[in-house]
SEVO-24904 format. One record per residue: x, y, z of N, C-alpha, C, O in turn. Coordinates in steps of 0.05 Angstrom, whole numbers, plus 5000, padded with zeros to 4 digits. Atoms other than C-alpha are relative to their C-alpha. Layout:
N
XYZXYZXYZXYZ/...
//
This chain:
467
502649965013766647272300500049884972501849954956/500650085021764146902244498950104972496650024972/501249895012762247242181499249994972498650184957/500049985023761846852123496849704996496649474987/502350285006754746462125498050204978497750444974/502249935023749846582073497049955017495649755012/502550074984743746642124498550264998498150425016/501449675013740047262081497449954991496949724985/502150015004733747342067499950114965499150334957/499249945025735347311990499349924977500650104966/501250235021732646881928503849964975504349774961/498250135003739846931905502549925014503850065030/498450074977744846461933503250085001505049915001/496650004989751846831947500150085025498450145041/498250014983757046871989499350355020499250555006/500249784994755747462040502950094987502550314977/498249785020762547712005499550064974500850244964/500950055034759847621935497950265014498550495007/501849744995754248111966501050145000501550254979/498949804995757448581997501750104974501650354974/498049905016762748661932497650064985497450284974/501349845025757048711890498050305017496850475004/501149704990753949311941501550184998500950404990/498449815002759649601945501550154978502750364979/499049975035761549601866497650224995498050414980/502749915015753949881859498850245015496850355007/501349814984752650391914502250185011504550095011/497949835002756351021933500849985040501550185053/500250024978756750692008502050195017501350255040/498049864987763551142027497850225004498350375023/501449664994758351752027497749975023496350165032/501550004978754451462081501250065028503149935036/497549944977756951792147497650085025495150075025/501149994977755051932211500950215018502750075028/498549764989757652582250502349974986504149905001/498249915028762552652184502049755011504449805015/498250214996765251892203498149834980495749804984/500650245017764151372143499249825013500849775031/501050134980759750872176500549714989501249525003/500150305005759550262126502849865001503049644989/497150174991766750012144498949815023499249565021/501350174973762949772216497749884996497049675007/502150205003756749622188499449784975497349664970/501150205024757649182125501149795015500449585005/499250354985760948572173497549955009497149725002/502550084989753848532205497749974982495549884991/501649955007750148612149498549674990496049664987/500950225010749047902127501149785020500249565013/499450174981752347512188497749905012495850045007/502150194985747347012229499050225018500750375027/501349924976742647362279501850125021502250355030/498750054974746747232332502350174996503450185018/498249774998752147762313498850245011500350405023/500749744979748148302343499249985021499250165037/501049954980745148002392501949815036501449775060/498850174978750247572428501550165033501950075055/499149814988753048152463498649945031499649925053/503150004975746248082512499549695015498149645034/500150284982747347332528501450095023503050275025/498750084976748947152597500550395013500750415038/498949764997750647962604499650105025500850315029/500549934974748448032672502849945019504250095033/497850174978753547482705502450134989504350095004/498049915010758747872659499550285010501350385022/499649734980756848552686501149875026503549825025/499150084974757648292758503149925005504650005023/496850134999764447892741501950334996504250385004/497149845015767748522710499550375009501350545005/500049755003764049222729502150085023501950325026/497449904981771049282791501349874992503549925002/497250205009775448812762502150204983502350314961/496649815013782449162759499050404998500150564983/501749795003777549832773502750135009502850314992/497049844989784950152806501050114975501350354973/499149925024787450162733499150224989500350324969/501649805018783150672712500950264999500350444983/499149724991787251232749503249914997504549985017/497650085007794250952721501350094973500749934956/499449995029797251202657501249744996502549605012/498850145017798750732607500450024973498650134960/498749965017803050702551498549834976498349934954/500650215018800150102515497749815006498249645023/502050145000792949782507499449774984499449774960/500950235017790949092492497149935015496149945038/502450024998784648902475499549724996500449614976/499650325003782948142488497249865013495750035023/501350134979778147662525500749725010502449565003/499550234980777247142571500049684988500349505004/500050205021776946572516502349974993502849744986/496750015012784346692495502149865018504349795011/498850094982786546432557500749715012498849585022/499450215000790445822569501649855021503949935027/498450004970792645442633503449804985503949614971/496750075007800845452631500949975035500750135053/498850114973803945052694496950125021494849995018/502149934976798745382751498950324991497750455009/501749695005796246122713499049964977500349824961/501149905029792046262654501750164986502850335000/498649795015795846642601498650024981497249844972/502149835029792547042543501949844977504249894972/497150065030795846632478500550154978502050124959/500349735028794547222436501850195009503650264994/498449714997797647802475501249995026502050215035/498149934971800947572549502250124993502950355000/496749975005808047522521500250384987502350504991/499349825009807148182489499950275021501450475020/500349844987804448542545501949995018502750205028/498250034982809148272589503350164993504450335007/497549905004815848422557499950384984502150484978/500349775008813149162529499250115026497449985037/501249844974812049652593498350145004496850144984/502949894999806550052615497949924993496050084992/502250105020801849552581497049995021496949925044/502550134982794149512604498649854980498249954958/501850195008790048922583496350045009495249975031/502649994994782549092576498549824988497749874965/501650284997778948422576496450064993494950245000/503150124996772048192560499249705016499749475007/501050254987769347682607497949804984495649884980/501650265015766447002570500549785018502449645022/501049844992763246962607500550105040498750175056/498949994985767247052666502550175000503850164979/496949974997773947412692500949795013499749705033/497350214967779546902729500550205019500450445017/499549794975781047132793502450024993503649854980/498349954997786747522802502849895003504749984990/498250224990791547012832500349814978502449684978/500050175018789746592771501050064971501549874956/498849885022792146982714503550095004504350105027/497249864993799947262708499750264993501650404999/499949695001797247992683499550145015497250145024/499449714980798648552725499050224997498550385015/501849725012795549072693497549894981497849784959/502650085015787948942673498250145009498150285030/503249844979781249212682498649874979499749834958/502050045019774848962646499250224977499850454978/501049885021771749182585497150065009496150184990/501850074996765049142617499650295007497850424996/500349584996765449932641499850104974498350284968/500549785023765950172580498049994977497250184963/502050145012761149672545497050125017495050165003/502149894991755849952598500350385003498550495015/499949795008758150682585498950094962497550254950/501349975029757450582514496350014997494950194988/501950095003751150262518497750295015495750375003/501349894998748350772564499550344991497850495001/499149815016751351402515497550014982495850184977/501450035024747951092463496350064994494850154976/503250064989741051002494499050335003497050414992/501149794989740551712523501150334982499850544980/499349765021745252232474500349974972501750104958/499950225035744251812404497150014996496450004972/502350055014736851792405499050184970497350084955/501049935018736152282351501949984977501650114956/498149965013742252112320499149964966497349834955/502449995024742152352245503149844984505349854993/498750145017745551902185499150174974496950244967/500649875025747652272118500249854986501449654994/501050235017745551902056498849835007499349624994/500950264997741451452087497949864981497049634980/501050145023737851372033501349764987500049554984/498650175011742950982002499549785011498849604996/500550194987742250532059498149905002497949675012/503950045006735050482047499449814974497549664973/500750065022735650271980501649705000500149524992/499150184993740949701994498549785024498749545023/501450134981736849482053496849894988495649715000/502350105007730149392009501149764976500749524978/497750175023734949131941499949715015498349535007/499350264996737548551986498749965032499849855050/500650214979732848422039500049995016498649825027/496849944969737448602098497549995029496050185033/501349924982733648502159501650135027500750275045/497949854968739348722215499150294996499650434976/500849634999736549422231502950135006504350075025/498049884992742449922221501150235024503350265033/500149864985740250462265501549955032502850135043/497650114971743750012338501950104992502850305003/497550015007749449982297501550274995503850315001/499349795001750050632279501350115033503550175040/499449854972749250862354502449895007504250055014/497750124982754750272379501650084987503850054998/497649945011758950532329500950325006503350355000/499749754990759351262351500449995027501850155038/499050034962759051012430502749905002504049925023/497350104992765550662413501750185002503650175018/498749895007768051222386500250205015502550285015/500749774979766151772434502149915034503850065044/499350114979768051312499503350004986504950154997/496450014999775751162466500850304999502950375011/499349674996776051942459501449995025503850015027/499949874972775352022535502449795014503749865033/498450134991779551352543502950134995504750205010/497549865003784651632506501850225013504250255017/498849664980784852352547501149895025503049975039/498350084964785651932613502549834998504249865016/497950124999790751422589502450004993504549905000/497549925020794551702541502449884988504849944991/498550195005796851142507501849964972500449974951/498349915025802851152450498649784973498749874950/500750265015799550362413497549925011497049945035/502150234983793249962423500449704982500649684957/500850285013792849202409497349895001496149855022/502450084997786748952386499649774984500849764963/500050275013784348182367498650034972499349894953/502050035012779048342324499350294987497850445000/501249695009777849002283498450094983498450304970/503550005021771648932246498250115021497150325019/501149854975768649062309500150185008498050265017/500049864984771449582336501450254977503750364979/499149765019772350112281499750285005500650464991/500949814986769250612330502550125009503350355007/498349914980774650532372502850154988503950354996/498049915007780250502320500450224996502450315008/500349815015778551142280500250255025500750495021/499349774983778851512347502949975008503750205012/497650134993786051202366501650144985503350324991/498249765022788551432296500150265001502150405002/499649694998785852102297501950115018503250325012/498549994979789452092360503349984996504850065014/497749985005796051962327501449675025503749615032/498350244992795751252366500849734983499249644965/499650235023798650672330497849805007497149805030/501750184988793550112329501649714978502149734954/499350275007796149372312498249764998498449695022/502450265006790448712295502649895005504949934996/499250345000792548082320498949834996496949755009/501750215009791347552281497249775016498449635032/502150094979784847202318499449704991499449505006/500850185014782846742264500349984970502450084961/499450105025782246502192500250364986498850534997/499349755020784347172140501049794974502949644973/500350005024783247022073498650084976496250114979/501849925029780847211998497650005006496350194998/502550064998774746952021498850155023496450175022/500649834976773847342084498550294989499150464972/502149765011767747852081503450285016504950405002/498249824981772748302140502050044979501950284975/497549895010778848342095500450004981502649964971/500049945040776848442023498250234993495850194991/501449644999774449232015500050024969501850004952/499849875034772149431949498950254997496950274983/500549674994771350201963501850145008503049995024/498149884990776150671981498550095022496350185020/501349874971774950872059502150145001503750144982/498349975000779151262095502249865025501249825047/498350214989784950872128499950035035500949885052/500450034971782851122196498649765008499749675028/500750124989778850612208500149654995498449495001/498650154997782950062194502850025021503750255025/498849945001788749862231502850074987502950044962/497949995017795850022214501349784998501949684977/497950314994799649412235498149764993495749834993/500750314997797348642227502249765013504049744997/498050124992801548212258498549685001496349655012/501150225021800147442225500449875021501649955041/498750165000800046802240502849914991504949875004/497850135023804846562188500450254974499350474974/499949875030807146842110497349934986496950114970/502150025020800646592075498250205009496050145000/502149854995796647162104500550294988498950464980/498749825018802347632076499150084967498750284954/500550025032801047352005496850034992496250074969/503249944995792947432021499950425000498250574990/499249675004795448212028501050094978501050324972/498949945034798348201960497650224987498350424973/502650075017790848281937499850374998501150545009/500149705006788748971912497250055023496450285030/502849864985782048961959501049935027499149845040/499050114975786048782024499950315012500350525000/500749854983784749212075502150245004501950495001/497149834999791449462087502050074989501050114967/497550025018798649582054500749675015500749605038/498450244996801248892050503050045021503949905040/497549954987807649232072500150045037502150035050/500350024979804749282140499049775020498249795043/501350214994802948642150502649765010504049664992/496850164992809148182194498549715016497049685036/500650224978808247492213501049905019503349825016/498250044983810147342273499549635022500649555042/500850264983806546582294498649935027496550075028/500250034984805146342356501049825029501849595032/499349974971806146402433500449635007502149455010/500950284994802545822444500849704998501749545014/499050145005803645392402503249844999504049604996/497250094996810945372408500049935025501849775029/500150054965809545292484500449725001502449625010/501350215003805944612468502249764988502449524995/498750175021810844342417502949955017504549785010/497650044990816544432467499849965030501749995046/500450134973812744152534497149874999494849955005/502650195008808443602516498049895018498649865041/502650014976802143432552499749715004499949544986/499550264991801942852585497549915011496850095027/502950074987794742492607499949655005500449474989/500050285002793941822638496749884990496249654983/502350155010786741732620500349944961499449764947/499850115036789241842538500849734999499949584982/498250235003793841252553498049845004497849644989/502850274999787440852575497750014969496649814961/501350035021783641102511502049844974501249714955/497950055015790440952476499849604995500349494974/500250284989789440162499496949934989496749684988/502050144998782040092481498850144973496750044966/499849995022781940482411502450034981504850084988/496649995024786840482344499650314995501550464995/498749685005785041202330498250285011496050365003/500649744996784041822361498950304989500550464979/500749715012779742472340500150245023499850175046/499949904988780243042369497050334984497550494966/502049895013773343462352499250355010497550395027/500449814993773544242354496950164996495950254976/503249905002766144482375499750284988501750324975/500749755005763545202357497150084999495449944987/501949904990757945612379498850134979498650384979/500850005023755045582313496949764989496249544996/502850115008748045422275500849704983499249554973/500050315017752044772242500449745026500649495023/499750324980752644362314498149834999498849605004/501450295000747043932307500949874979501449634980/499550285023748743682240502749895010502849655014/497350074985756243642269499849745011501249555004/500850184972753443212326499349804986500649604991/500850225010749542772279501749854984501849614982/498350145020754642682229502949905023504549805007/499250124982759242442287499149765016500549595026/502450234985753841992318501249794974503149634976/499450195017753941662249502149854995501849614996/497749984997761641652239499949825015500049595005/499850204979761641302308499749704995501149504995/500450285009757340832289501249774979500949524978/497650145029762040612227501249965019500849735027/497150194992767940532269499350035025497950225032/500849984978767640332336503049965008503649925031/497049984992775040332337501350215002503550215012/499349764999775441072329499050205031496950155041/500649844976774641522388499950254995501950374987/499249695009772242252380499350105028497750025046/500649884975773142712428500150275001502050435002/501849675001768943332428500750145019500950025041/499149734982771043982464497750164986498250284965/501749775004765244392454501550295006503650375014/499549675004764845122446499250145021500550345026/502349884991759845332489500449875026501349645026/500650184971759145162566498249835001498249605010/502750144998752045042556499449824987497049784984/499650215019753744482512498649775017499449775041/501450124988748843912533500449734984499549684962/499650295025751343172509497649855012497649625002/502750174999744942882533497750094977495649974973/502249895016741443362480499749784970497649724957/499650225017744542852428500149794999500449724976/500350344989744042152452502949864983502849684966/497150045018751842092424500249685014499249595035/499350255005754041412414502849955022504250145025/498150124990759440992460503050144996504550215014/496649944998766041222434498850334986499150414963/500349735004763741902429500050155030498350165047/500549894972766642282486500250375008501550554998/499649604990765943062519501950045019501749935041/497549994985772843292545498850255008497450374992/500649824993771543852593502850125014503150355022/497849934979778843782629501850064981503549944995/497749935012784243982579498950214977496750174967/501149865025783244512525500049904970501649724968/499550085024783044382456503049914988504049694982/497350095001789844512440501549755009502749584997/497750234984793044072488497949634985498849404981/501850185001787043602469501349864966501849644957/498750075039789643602390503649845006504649674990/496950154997797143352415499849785003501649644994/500450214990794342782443499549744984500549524988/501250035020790642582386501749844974504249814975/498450135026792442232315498550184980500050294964/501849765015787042702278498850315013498050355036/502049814986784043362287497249984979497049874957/502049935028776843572256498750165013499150185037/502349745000771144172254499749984981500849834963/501049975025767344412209501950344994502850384971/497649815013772045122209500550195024500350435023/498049964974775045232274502550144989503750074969/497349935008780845642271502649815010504849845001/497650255000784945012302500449844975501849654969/498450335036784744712228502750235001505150175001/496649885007789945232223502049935016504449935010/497549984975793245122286501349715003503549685014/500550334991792844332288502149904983502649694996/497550035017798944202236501950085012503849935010/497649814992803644662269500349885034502249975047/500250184985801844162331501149634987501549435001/498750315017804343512279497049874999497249654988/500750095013797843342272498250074980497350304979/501649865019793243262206497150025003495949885020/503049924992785943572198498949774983499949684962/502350155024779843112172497650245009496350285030/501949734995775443772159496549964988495549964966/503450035010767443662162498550164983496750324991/501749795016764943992103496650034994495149974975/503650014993757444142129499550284986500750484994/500949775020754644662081502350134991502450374994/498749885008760744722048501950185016502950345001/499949724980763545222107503149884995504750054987/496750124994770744772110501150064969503650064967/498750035018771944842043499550334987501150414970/500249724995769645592043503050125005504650244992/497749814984774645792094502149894994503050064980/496950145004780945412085500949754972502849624964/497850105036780645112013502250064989503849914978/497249775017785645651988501450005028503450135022/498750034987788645572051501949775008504449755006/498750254986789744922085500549794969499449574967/500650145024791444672007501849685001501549494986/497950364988796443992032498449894996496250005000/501750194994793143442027501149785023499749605033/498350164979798443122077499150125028499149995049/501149894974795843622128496550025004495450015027/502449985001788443692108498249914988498649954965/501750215017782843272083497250095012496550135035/503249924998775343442071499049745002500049544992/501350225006770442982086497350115000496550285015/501749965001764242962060497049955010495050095009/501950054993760142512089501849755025504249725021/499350044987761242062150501749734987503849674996/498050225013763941462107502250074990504149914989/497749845006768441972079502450065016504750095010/498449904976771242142137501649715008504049695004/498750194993772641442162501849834976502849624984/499350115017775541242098503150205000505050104988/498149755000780741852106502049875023504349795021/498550134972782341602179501649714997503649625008/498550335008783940902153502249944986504149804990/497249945025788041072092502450165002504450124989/498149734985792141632120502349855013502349725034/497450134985799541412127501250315004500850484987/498849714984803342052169503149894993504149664991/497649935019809942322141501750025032504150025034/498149954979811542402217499350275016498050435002/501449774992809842982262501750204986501250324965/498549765023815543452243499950164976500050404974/501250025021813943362175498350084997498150264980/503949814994806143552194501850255001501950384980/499949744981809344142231501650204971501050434963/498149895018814244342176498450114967499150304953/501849925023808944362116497250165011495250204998/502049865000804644762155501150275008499650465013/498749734991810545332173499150224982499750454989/501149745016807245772118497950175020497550405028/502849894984801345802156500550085031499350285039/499349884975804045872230502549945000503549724999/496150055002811946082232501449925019501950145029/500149984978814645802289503350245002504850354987/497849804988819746192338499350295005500350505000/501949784993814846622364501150255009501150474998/497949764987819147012418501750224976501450464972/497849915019824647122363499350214980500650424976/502149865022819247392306498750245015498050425000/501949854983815647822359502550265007502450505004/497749675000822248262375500250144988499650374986/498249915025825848282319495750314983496050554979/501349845009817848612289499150255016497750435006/501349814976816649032356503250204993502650444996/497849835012823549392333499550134972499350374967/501149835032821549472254497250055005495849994986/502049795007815549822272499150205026497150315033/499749794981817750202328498849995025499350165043/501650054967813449952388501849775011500949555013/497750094976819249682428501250185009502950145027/
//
């Protein structure tokens, strides 16, 4: 989830974190609660995010009920020791199965584990995955939902005044009242999950979201662990708190990409104790780097252009300009080849009238799609992070600023990462760009993803006791 656009209904222009720090500097928000649970931990990520954070839930939601309300429905009467929380997007085809790149290996070599999935908008069949223990998320998403609807209608919020006064102040159109309810349905439903599964850890990708769930987990005396999902930095609305909450509804663990997310925990408004924060890299990527992908159609693009892009889409309000400033791009070099992986299924390259050497890869995933490649680019994909630690470097499309937002203070190399501003920019980057060598790529980006994934993943599943 995305949460750092400035799309407010505001006459001044900051950063939804620049908001939020100045609401939270200016309003007594910890005293806003909800059955004696602090509510603005769950609801200030929504408060200034795009539309489409509340309501994406409801896309397609039908063909995702159907895919997932029996999928792995046996699990439900199984204890388990250990919950991960993941979806169908994380999943990456290795030899003939999908594997989760966020949390297979973990579930696999830790026992008792169950994997509760969200379908995007699909589950894989059975036979197509290697997890053994799963069930959808889609039961409890239509438990929530119908909790909320029928024992929440009168639900009451203390101080809501406060909320009242912040909501006229800046504007806020996201009505908090949903949020309130989904945040108490999360919290009610992991109760009852908890009584049937009785689980010692949960893993979860994303915990801005799901603060319902955590704060019932802890009370519970279960450990809960975030796995890194995406970009974490200074600049991140999610992981810069300027209020004291209470630590329930964070988790305890983080488990990183790399050390630069460590030194992002230094910070006095970081979410967590730094000290709990272990990098441990990735699955994946080490997969990639040590069984290289092989394509005979690259070798024919290899023959008929000098350089390769590799263009990470996202299901975001900046793809048309994306698209156009690519079109253009094209048109400058006709020796360059980009090759777009959209975000979205419903991605329509006829909607754009894209130019000749502009092509839509639908058969390899991104990843494998970036090895192939001599560049990566987006406008702030979390593969700029990943795309170095693959050997190669980013040319990052800075379309309203968003690339230089998220990974200025991050991706700071200039050997690994280059903004471009406009499409002449970009091709002027691609031309001039002499490479130090992949290694080299891979080796100046070990801050950011450490490799020796397996090795990092024990050795931290021992120092913090869930092994």
């Amino acid at each position: 989830m995305t949460v750092t656009e400035n799309r407010v209904n505001t006459d001044v222009k900051l950063t939804p974190l620049e908001l939020v720090r100045e609401i939270e500097l200016k309003y007594p928000v910890e005293k806003v609660t909800v059955r004696g649970m602090q509510l603005w931990p769950y609801l200030r990520i929504y408060l200034f995010a795009h539309g489409a954070a509340t309501t994406q839930q409801s896309r397609g939601y039908m063909r995702s009920f159907l895919s997932g309300i029996f999928y792995g429905f046996s699990n439900l009467f199984r204890k388990h020791d250990l919950l991960f929380y993941s979806d169908t997007m994380e999943r990456r085809k290795i030899s003939s199965k999908y594997h989760d790149k966020s949390i297979e290996y973990l579930a696999e070599i830790l026992p008792s584990s169950l994997v509760i999935e969200i379908p995007l908008p699909v589950h894989f069949k059975k036979n197509d995955i290697p997890t053994k223990r799963i069930i959808s998320k889609i039961p409890f998403y239509f438990l929530e939902t119908i909790y909320a609807k029928i024992f929440l209608l009168n639900l009451k919020i203390k101080n809501r005044d406060v909320l009242d006064k912040i909501y006229r102040e800046y504007k806020i159109e996201t009505p908090y009242m949903p949020l309130a309810k989904r945040f108490v349905a999360q919290y009610i439903s992991t109760k009852k999950l908890i009584k049937r599964f009785r689980p010692r850890a949960a893993f979860i990708e994303c915990y801005y979201t799901n603060t319902g769930r955590i704060a019932a987990f802890r009370e519970k005396g279960v450990k809960v662990v975030e796995i890194q999902h995406g970009v974490i930095s200074n600049d991140h609305l999610a992981y810069n708190i300027f209020r004291k909450f209470d630590s329930k509804y964070f988790p305890g663990y983080l488990f990183t990409f790399g050390n630069s997310e460590k030194k992002v925990a230094a910070s006095e408004n970081f979410y967590i104790d730094a000290a709990n924060v272990f990098p441990v890299g990735s699955f994946y990527l080490d997969h990639l780097n040590s069984n290289p992908v092989v394509s005979e159609e690259f070798d024919d693009h290899r023959k008929k252009y000098k350089t390769l892009v590799c263009v990470s889409g996202q299901n975001h309000y900046t793809e048309p300009a994306l698209m156009e400033f690519l079109n253009k791009a094209a048109e400058l070099a006709g020796d360059i080849l980009f090759v777009f992986v959209p975000r979205d299924e419903r991605f329509s390259e006829g909607k754009y009238n894209l130019k000749q050497n502009i092509v839509v890869n639908r058969k390899l995933n991104c990843y494998e799609l970036i090895t192939l490649c001599d560049f990566h680019s987006t406008v702030f994909s979390t593969c700029a992070l990943e795309a170095p630690s693959l050997g190669v470097p980013n040319i990052l499309i800075n379309i309203g600023g968003l690339s230089q937002l998220h990974y200025g203070k991050v991706l700071g190399d200039t050997v690994t990462t280059m903004y471009a501003e406009s499409p002449e920019d970009f091709i002027k980057h691609a031309r001039s760009y002499v490479s130090p060598g992949k290694d080299r790529i891979r080796e100046l980006n070990s801050e950011i993803i450490k490799p020796g994934y397996k090795e990092n993943i024990q050795k931290v599943l021992k120092e913090t006791g869930l092994l």
